[in-house]
N, C-alpha and C positions, 0 to 999 in steps of 0.2 A: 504494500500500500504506500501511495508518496506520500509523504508526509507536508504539514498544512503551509500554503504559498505563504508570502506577504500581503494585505490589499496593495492596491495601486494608490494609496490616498489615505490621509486621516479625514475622521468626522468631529471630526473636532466634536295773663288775656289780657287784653288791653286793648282802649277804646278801636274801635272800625272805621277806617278811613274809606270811601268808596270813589275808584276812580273814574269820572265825570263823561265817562264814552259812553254814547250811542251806537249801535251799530244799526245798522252800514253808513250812515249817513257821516261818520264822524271823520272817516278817508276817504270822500270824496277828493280827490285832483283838485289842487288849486288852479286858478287860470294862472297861463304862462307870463300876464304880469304884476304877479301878486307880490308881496313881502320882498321875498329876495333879491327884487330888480328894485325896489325901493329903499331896501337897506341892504348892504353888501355884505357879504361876509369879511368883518374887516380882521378877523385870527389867520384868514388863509387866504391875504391879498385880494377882496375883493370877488374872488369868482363867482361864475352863478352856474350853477345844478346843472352840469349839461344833458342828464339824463331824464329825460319827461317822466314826472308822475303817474306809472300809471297801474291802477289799481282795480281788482277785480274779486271782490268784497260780497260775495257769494256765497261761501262758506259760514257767514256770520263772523263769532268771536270763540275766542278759548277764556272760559269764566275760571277766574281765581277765586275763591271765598275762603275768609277767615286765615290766611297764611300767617303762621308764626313759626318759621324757621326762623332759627338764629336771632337778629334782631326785629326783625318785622312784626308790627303792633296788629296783626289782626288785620292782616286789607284787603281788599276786596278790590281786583283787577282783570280789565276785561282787554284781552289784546285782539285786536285784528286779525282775521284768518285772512291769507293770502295776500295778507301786506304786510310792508319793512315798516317794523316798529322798532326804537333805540330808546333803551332806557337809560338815565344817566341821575347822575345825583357826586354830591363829593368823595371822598374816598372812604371807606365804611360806613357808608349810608345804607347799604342791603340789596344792595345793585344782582351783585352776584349771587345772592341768597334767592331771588324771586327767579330769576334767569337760569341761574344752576342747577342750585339745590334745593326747590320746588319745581318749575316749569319742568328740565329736562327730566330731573330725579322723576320723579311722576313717571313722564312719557316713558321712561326705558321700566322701570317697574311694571305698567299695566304689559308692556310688549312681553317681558319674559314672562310674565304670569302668565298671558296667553298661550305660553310653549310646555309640552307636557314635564310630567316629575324627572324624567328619565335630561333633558334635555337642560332642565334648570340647573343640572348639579354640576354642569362644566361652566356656566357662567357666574359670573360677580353679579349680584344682584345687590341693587342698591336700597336702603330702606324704606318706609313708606315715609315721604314728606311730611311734617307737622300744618294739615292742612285740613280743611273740612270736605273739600270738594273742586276736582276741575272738571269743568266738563268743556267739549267739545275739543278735546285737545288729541292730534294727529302723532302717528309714530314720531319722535321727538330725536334728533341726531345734533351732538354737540362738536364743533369744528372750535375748539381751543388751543392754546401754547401749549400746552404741556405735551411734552416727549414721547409720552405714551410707552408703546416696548421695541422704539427705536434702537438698534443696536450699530455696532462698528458695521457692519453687513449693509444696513438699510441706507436706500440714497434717495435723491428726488427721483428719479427714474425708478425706482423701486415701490414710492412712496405713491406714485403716479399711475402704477401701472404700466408705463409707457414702455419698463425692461422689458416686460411679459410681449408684447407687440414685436419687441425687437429680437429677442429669442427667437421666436417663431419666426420672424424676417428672414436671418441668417440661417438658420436652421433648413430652412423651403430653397433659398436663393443665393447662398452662400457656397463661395468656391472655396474646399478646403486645399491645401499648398504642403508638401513635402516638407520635416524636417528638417530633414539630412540635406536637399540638396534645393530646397525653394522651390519645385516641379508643381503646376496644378494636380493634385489628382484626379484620375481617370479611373475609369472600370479596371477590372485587374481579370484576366481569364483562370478558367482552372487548370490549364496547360502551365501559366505562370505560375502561381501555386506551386506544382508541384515541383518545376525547376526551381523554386525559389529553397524549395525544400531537402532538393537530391546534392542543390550547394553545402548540404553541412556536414562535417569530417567525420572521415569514416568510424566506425563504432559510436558514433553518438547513441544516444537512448533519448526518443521523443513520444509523446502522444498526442495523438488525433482526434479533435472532439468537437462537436456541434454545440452551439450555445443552442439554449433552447430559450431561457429565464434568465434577463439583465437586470439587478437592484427592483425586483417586485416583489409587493406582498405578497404573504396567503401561504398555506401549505401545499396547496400544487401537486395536490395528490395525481392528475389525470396526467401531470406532465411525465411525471414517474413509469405512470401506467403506459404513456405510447413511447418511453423509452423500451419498456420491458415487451411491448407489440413487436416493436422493433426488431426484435431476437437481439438486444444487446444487454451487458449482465454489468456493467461497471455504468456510476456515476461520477461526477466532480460535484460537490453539492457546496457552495463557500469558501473554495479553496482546499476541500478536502476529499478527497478520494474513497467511494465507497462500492463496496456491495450491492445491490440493487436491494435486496433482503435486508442489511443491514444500515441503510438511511434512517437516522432519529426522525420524529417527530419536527416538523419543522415550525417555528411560530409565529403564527398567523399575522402579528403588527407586524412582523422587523422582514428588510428587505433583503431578500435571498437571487442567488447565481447559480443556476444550474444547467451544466455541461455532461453531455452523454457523452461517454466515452466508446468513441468508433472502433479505435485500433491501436498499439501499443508495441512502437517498432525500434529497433535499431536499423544503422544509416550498414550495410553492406550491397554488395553490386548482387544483380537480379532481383532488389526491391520494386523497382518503376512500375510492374502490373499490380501487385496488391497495393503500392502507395496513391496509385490514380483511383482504383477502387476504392479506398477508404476516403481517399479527400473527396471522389462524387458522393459518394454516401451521408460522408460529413455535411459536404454545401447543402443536400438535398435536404436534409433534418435541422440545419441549423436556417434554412431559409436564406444561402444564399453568404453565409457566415462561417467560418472553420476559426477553432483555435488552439493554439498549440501549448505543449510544454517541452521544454528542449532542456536536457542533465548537462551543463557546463561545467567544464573539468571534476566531474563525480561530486560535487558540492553542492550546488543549489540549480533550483528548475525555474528557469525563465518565463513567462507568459506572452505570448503574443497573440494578436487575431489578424486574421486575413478575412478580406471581402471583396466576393468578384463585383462588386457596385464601387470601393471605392479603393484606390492603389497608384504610388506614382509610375509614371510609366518609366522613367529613366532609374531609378535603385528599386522598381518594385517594394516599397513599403506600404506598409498599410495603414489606416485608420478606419476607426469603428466607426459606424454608424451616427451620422450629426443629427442630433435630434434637439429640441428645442431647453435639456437640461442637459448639454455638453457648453452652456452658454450662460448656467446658472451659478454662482459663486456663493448661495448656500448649500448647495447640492457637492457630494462625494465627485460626482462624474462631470464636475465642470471646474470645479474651487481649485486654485492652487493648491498644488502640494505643501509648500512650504509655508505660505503665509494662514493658507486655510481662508482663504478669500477674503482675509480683510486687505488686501494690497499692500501692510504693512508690516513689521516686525519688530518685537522689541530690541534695545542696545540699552545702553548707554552713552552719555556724553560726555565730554572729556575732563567735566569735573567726578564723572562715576555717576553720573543719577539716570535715574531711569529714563528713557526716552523713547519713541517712534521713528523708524526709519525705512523708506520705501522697499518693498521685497525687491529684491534682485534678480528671483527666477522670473516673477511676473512682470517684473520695471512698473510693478503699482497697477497693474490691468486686474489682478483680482483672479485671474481665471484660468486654467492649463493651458499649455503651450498646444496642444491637438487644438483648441477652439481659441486661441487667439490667431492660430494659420489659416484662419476661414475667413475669406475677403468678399466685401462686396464693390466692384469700382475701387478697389485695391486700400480700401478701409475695414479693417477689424472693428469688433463693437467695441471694443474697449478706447479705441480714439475714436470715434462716435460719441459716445458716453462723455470725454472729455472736452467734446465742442463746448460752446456756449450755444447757449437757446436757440440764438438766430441763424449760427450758421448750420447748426443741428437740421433745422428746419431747413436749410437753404438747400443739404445736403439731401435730405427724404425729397425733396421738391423734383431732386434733379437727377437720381437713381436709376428712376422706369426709363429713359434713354441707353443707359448703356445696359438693359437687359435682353436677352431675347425673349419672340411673342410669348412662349412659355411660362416664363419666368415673371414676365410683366404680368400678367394674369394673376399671377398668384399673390404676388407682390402690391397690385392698386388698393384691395381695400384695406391691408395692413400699414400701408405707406397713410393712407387718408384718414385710418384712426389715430397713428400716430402725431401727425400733420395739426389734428382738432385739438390733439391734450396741451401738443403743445404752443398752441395760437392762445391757449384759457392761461396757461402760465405767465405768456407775453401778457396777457390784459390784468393780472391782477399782478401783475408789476416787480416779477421776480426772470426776467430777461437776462438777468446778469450772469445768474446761476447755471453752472455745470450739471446735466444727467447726471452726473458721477457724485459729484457733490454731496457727501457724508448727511445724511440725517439727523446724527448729534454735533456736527458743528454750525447749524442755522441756530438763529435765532427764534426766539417764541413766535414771533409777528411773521416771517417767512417760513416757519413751518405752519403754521395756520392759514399761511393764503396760500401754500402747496396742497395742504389740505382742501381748503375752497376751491383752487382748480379742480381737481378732481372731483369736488362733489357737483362742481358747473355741469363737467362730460359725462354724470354718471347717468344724466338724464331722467333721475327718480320725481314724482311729482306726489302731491298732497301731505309732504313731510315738511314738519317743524324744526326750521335750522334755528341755533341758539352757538350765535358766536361771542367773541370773547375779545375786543377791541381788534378788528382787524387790522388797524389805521397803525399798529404800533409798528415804527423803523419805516415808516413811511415818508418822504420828501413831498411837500406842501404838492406839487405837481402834477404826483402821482395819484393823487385823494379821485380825482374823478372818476380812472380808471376803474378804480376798486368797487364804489360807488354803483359805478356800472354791471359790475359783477356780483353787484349783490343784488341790483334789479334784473339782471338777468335770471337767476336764480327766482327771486321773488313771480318773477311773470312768466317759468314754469308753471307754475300753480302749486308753491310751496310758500309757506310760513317762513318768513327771515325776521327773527328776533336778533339785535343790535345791544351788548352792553359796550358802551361809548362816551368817550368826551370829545371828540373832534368835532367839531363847529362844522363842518363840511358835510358830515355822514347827519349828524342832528336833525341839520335843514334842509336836507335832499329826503329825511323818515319819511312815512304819510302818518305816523302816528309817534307821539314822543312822551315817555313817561318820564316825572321827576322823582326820585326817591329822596328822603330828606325829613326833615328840614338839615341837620348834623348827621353825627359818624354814631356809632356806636349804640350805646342805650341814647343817645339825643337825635336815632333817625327809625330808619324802618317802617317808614308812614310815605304815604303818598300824594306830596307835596302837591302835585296839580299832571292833569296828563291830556292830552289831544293833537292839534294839529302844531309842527313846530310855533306858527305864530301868534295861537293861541299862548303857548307856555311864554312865548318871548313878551307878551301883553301882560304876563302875570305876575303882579306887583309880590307876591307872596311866595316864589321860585325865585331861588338864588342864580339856578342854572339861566332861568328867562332875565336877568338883572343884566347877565353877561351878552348875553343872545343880545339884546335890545342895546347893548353899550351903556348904559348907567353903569354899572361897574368897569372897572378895566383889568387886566393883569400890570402888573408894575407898574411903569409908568416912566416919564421921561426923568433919567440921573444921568448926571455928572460923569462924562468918563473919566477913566484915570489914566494917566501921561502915559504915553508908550513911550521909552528911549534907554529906559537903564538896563536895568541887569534882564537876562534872558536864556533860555536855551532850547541850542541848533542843533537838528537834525539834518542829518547833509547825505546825500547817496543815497536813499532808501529806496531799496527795490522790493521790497516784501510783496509775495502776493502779486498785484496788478499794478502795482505803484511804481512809476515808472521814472527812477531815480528821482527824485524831487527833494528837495531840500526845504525843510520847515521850521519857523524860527517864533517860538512860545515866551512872549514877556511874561516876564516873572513881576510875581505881587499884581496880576491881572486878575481879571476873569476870563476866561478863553477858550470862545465857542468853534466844535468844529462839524461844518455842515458839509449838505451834499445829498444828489440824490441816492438812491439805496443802490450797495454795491460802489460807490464809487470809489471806497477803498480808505476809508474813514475808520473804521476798527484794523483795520492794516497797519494802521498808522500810529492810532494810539496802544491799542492793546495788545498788538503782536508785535508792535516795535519799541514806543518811546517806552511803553511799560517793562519792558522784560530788561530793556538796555538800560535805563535809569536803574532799576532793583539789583542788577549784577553789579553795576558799577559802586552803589552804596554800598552794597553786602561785604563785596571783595576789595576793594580800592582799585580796581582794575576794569579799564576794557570789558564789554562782555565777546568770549570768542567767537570768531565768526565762520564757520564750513560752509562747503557748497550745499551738504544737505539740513541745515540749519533752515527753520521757518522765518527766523527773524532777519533780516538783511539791511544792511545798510555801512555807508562805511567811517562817519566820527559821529560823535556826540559832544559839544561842547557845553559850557557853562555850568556843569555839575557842582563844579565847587560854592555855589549859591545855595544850593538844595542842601539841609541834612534828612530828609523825611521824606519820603512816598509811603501814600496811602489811597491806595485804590477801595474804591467804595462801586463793588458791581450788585446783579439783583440775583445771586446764586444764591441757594438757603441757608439762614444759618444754625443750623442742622439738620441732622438728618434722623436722629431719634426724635420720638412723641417726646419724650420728655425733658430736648430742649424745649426755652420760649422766650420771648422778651428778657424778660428777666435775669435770666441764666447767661446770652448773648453779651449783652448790656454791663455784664458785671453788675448790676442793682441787688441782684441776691447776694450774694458774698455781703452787700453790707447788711442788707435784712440779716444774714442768718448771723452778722456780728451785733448787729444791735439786739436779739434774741438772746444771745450767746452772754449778753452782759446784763441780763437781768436777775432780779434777786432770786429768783425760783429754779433759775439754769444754775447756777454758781453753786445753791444747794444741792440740786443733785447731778450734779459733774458734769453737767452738759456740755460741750465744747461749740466751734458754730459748725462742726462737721454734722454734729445731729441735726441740721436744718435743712439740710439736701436729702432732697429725695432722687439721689443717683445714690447716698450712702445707708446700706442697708440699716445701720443703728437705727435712726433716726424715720424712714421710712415705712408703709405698710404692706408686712411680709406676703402677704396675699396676694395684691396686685402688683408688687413689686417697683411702687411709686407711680403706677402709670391713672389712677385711680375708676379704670374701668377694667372688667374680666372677655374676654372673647369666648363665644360659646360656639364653635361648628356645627352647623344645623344639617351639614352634609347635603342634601339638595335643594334647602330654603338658604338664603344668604343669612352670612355670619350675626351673630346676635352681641352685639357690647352690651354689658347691662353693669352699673354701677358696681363698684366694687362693694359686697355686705360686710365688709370686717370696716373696712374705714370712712366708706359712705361716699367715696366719690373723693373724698380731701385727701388722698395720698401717703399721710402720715400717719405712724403710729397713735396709739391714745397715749401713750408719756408723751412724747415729743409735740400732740395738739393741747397737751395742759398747761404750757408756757404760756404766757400772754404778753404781749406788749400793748399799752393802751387799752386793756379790754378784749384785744384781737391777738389769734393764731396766727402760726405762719402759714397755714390752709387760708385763713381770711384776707390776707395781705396776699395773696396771688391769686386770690381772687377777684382783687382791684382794679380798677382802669387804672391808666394812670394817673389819669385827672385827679380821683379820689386818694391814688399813691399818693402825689403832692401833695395837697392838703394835710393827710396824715401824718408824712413826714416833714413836716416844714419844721418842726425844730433838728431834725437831722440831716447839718449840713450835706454831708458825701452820698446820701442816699436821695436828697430833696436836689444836688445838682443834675444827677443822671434823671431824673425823674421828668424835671426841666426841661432836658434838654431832649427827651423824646416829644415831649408837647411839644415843643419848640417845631420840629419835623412834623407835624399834624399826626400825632400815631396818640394822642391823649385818648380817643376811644378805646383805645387797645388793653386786653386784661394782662397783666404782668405773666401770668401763667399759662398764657394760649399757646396750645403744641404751636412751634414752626411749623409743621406738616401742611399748618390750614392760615400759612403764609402766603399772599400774594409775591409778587417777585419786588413789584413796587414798594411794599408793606416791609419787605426784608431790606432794600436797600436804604430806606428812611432808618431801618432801625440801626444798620451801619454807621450813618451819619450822624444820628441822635448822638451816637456813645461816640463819635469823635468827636463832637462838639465840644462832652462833658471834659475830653482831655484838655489838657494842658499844652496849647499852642508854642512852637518853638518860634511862629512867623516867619519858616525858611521851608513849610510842608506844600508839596504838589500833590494834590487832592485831584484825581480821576474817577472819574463820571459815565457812567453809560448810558443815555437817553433816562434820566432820574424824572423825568415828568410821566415814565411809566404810569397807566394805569390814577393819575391823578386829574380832580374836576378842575375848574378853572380857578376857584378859588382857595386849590392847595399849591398850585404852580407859583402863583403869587405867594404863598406863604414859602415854598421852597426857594424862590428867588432871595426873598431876605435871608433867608438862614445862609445861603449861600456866599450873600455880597458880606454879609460878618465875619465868615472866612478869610475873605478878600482884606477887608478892612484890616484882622490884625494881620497884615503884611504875606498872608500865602499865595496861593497860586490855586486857583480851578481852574482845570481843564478837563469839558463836557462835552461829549458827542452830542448833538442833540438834533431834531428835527423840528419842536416846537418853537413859533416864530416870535412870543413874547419874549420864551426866554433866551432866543440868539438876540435880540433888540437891546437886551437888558446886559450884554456882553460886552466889554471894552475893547475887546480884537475878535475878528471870524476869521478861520483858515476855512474855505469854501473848494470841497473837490469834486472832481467829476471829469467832462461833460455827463456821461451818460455814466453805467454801472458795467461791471466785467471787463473784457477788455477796452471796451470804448470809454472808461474813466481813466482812474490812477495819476493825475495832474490836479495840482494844486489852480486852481483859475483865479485865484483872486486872496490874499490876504490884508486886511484892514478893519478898519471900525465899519460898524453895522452900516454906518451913513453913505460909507464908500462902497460897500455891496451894491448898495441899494439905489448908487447912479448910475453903475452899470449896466447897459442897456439889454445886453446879454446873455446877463447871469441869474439862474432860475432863480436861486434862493434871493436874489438883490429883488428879482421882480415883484416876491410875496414880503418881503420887508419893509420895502416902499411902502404899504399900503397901510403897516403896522406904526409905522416911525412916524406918519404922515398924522395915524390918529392921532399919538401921543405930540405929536407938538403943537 
């Protein structure tokens, strides 16, 4: 018996608010010169809606009654079926709560209950909403930021569907090419076969065998069975050699290879009539398929296949069969060998830390070398994949010419689906982006409009979309496009729910709800809801204050001098960046705009940031290799700087049982001020008892987390309060302390607003307390997991607890779009906390797209023209003023129209 191959491959209750809509009459279409042609959109230059209202209110409403998730007082809201409604309100106003975690929560609960016992128990089912009743509410689908179970593997082409198209493309039409010697392959006859085969040295020991079974399920009993019809008494079953009689059980999920074993020869002279006869025998059972094992120097047994369909004609080599998952780079039978299809591999860098560096068997294609030799017009998918959108597209466009009629056939409607996805991509304003293009390195706001294309081509109608600021990493410019894609969708005949603050998306709604009046316990009521200019009328919406221009964001200040100290970026190729040299006054504030893609996070985040942090860390240089991400070639003015602090919106945690608190360093002083009380000192308490990460002190049952998970096995998982500690996380010694009256359970169960007050005679604890209010997070309870963080909500809490530091006035403070996620009147609140930085002598530097607070900037570094290759230039640096006389520069032209209001 041979003994077992190698694979080819690893596998790696409160009062009721009721919202003031009528249906149908309440989205009717404004005439085309209503409101917006009388008042301009002045956040986003002036534009007007290019996309017609138009509404088809049919369906009626979807009735809210009684909601009190989270903070929501009991409301009662009625949204528009088959029209774009956006709700908006300040930042923990309940936005997300009515939209999220009632509207969608609902819709996906009623759907999997519809699905039987057997069928519920592979899905996550979400709880039933704290609500009395929705009714008329449609299968409900959420198109959100979050990452979902995006892996190193998963790309936009992936994410899009568009691989699946393109598999099949290559797979149908695709010329596979010679290894060894670059040959197309051709047919290969069985006469060649077996000369291929009479070439190998005499006494060899090989066998002869028909694939029958490549990587498929099932146990395959029948396949067994017309081996043994056959008259043949040997199998290969996995790489292992059997008995006909003594083949195991084979297991039905997992993917099995089985090869009849024809004939079993050594190479001596007068083989040729039995070796022709086994190899037809072979083809004729294997369909056309033979494979071999051949004994190399009495050690190990080779594998190979032959196939009279595919073989070069000049070295006769063979390749298997191209089918549409020799193309797939989570699949065995496509993925590199070596990287395992992520196109990458771990190293190190030359200080020793761990890093990514492109594979070298795949040069980053992801995929074996057998299906990277497969050309179409002399392109493999893998440079396909790495076009950018437009030429992707230019590429599919211009194919069906150099096919034959054949071919083209086959070819038109897979070329024209591809064509559609990706035309939906170009309009919701991710152009810039590579097919190949990683999954976990976009951003929340471009995976979510990657998401949105897709749901544009999926062509489904009567479903409730429920998105989640599409608008974010958007360039003033782009707002229409998107706009557009969402009324496209809406006039399928599907439900487009909008949680939103962009002034653009608002005023284009047909219906607008304000959540409010405050954040926290001071909102969750429904401040006023209908047509945008109805809300913009209403003296009692903070949102309509802004809409109407009674309020403003900042306002017009004082710049501060450009001319002194500074630092220059000089050579930077990172990315699309296309040498440009960039020069950041210091003790500024300093905005860096641009439309999306143009090479903006290149800049700051993969460059100034990693080059300034090496050079603090080490007193050095940071080193620069050919396969280094960051590129660029000096850095000057460092010696101004002692401090970098990057402030991004990643969590900050990743356990339930971090929260505010714990982030902030606010607890360490809590559990010192606990820790110093007369009843702690009596019985030895230290402040390590006040952590519930340290088991003394915490409740052994739930383990600090203060709820138990119950597996329901095919009903979704059950939280139910923890019964030893009640939900307060701490032991009963450790909740018998009191400070003021209050446990350390009762002090994180504070807002903050309420922390303040309590601690105002405790300095160190009443400044960090401060200084989160200060960031608008005062609705926030000291002990709310991270988990049920927004990203906006983490990155304020960032800044909050820099604030409370201790300024050196020589700190560069980085920024990534921090108007995430915030109303208009927390932008303005983020603006002051900002320019206070500024004031005691630091440095901000903010990517940003919002137009108040690039206004409110004393220098803009402005890049572009466009995003992908057609950006990576710097177009323009200076004060806002000087953008914005610019005749033809996008960001100058929505400036103008902001700078104009405020003077």
């Amino acid at each position: 018996m041979l003994g077992k191959l190698p694979p080819a491959g690893r596998r790696s209750k409160a009062p009721r608010r009721v919202s003031p809509i009528k249906a149908p009459k309440s989205v009717a279409p404004a005439s085309p010169s209503s409101n917006r042609k009388s008042q301009p959109s002045s956040r986003n230059g002036g534009q007007k809606a290019r996309t017609p209202r138009k509404t088809a209110n049919k369906g009626g409403v979807i009735r809210i009654r009684n909601a009190r998730v989270h903070n929501l007082k009991g409301i009662d809201v009625d949204i528009p079926r088959n029209a774009m409604t956006v709700i908006t309100g300040v930042s923990g106003s309940g936005k997300s709560s009515l939209a999220f975690d009632t509207l969608f929560a609902e819709g996906q609960r009623q759907y999997i209950d519809s699905l039987s016992a057997y069928a519920r128990q592979f899905l996550d089912q979400m709880p039933r909403p704290d609500v009395d009743s929705i009714d008329g509410l449609a299968p409900t689908l959420a198109i959100d930021q979050k990452p979902g179970s995006t892996s190193g593997r998963s790309t936009v082409a992936t994410v899009t569907e568009i691989y699946d198209y393109l598999r099949l493309l290559f797979a149908r039409v695709g010329v596979p090419h010679c290894g060894k010697c670059g040959a197309a392959i051709a047919q290969q006859t069985a006469d060649a076969i077996e000369a291929s085969l009479l070439g190998l040295p005499e006494g060899t020991k090989f066998v002869l065998m028909a694939p029958l079974v490549r990587g498929r399920k099932g146990v395959h009993r029948e396949v067994l069975l017309s081996i043994q019809t056959a008259g043949l008494v040997r199998v290969r079953v996995d790489g292992e050699i059997y008995a006909l009689e003594d083949v195991p059980e084979l297991a039905p999920r997992a993917n099995h290879t089985i090869e009849a074993v024809v004939d079993r020869l050594v190479m001596r002279e007068g083989i040729e009539t039995r070796l022709a006869e086994s190899v037809a025998l072979a083809l004729r059972l294997g369909s056309g398929l033979l494979s071999t094992l051949v004994l190399q120097d009495d050690e190990q047994w080779t594998h190979k296949i032959y196939s009279t369909a595919m073989a070069c004609v000049e070295c006769g080599s063979s390749v298997e069969e191209i089918e549409p998952r020799t193309f797939s780079f989570n699949s065995p039978y496509g993925m590199c060998p070596t990287c395992e299809g992520l196109g990458e591999v771990p190293a190190e860098d030359a200080e020793g830390n761990p890093t990514w560096v492109t594979c070298t068997t795949c040069d980053g294609g992801r995929l074996r070398k057998e299906a990277l030799q497969v050309t179409i017009a002399d392109t493999n998918i893998a440079t396909l994949v790495d076009m950018p959108l437009d030429d992707a597209a230019h590429w599919i466009a211009g194919i069906e010419s150099e096919l034959s009629a054949l071919h083209k056939m086959v070819a038109e409607p897979i070329c024209r689906e591809v064509l559609r996805r990706l035309e939906f991509l170009k309009r919701v304003g991710v152009s810039y982006l590579s097919l190949s293009r990683g999954a976990d390195t976009l951003s929340g706001g471009e995976l979510q409009r990657v998401r949105l294309a897709t749901s544009i081509g999926s062509g489904l109608v009567g479903v409730c979309y429920v998105l989640d600021e599409p608008s974010i990493g958007l360039h003033p410019a782009d707002h229409d496009r998107l706009i557009g894609c969402l009324r496209d969708l809406q006039q399928q005949g599907n439900t487009v729910v909008v949680v939103e603050h962009d002034e653009a998306t608002m005023m284009a709604a047909d219906h607008l709800i304000d959540i409010g009046p405050g954040a926290g316990t001071h909102g969750g009521e429904v401040v006023c809801a209908g047509t945008p200019a109805a809300v913009r009328k209403n003296k009692d919406s903070l949102t309509g204050q802004y809409l109407s221009g009674k309020k403003r964001v900042g306002g017009a200040a004082e710049r501060r001098t450009i001319g002194g100290q500074s630092l220059t970026l000089s050579g930077v190729t990172t990315h699309n960046l296309k040498s440009v040299t960039a020069t950041f006054p210091l003790g500024c504030f300093v905005g860096v705009s641009g439309v999306s893609g143009s090479g903006k996070s290149s800049l700051i985040n993969d460059t100034l940031y990693p080059a300034l942090a090496y050079q603090l860390n080490h007193g050095k240089p940071l080193p620069i290799t050919p396969s280094s991400v960051t590129q660029f070639q000096e850095l000057t003015g460092i010696e101004h700087v002692d401090k970098l602090v990057p402030i991004d919106q990643a969590p900050i945690g990743r356990s339930p049982r971090s929260c505010p608190a714990t982030y902030s360093g606010l607890l360490d002083e809590i559990r010192k001020v606990y820790a110093a009380t007369r009843e702690s000192k009596t019985r030895g308490f230290t402040a390590s008892r006040f952590s519930f990460n340290s088991a003394a002190g915490r409740c052994d049952l739930c383990k600090g987390h203060g709820v138990q998970k119950i597996e329901m096995n095919f009903l979704s998982d059950l939280y139910v309060t923890c019964p030893r500690c009640g939900g307060r996380r701490f032991n009963r010694q450790t909740l018998q302390v009191r400070f003021k009256g209050a446990s350390v359970a009762d002090v994180l169960d504070m807002t903050v607003d309420e922390a303040t007050e309590f601690f105002e005679n405790v300095p160190s604890a009443l400044r960090l307390c401060q200084s989160l209010q200060s960031v608008g997070l005062g609705y926030l309870h000291l002990g709310q997991s991270s988990t049920t963080l927004s990203g906006g909500e983490a990155q304020r809490i960032k800044l909050g607890t820099e604030l409370a530091r201790v300024s050196t006035g020589k700190t560069v403070y980085l920024l990534d779009e921090p108007t995430t996620g915030l109303h208009f009147h927390d932008i303005d609140r983020l603006i002051t906390v900002l320019q206070r930085l500024v004031d005691a002598g630091n440095t901000v530097i903010v990517i940003e797209h919002d137009l108040d607070l690039l206004a409110a900037c004393d220098w803009l570094i402005d890049l572009g023209p466009t995003g992908g290759v057609g950006g990576g230039n710097i177009l323009a640096s200076g004060t806002p003023e000087s953008l914005a006389a610019m005749k033809n520069n996008a960001t100058g032209r929505f400036l103008k129209q902001v700078l104009s209001r405020e003077a």
